[in-house]
N, C-alpha and C positions, 0 to 999 in steps of 0.2 A: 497291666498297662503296656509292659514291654510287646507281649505277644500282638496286643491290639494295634500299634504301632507297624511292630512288623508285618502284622497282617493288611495294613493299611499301604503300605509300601509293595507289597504283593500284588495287591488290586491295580495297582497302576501301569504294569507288566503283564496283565492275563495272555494268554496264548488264547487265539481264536475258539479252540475247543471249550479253555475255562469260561469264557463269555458265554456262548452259549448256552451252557450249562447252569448259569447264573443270574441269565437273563429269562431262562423261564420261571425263576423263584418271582422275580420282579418284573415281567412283561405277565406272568398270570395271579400276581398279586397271591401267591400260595406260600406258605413257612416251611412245607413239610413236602420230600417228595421220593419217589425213589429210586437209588443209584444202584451202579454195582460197585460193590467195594473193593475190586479186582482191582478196578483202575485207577492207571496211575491218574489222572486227571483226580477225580475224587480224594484220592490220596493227596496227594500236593492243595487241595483244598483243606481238607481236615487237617491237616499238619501244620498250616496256617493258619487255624482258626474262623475259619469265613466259613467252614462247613461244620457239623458234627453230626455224629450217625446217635439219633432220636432212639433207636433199638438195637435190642442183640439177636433179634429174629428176623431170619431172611422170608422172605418170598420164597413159600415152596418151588415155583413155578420154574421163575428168573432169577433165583438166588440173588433179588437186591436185599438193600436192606434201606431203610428210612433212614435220612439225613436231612435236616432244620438249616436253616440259614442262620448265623449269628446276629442276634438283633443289631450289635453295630457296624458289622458289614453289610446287613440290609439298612439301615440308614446311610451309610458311608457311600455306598451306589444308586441311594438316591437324591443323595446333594451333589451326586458328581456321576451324572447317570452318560457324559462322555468314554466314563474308562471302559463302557462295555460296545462302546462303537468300533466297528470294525476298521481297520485301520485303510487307508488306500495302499 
């Protein structure tokens, strides 16, 4: 509960990059997708819980790896689908 919290408190501060990035799970209505786990962006997601990496096999290619969207951070950005609007 705590992390969920804190991850909730997180969504409300994303940095233009985290948006993006979050808004394709939920502008393409997809759970599953794939990052690089290099970055720090991804990192600061999963460490908050709004991301987790789905596997431990990369993409031979582009060395991502699949990461899910947390089912209550995909509800939580869709009852408050402001936090992912770009700020003026």
């Amino acid at each position: 509960a705590a992390v969920i919290e804190g991850g909730k408190e997180y969504l409300k501060n994303l940095t233009s990059d985290e948006k993006r990035i979050l808004m394709e799970y939920i502008g393409n209505n997809v759970r599953v997708r794939q990052l690089d786990a290099r970055s720090g962006i991804t990192h600061m997601l999963e460490v908050h819980g709004i991301l987790v990496r789905a596997s431990n096999i990369a993409h031979p290619v582009f060395l991502t790896f699949a990461y899910s969207i947390s089912e209550w951070a995909l509800e939580f950005l869709k009852e408050n689908p402001n936090l992912l609007m770009r700020r003026p």
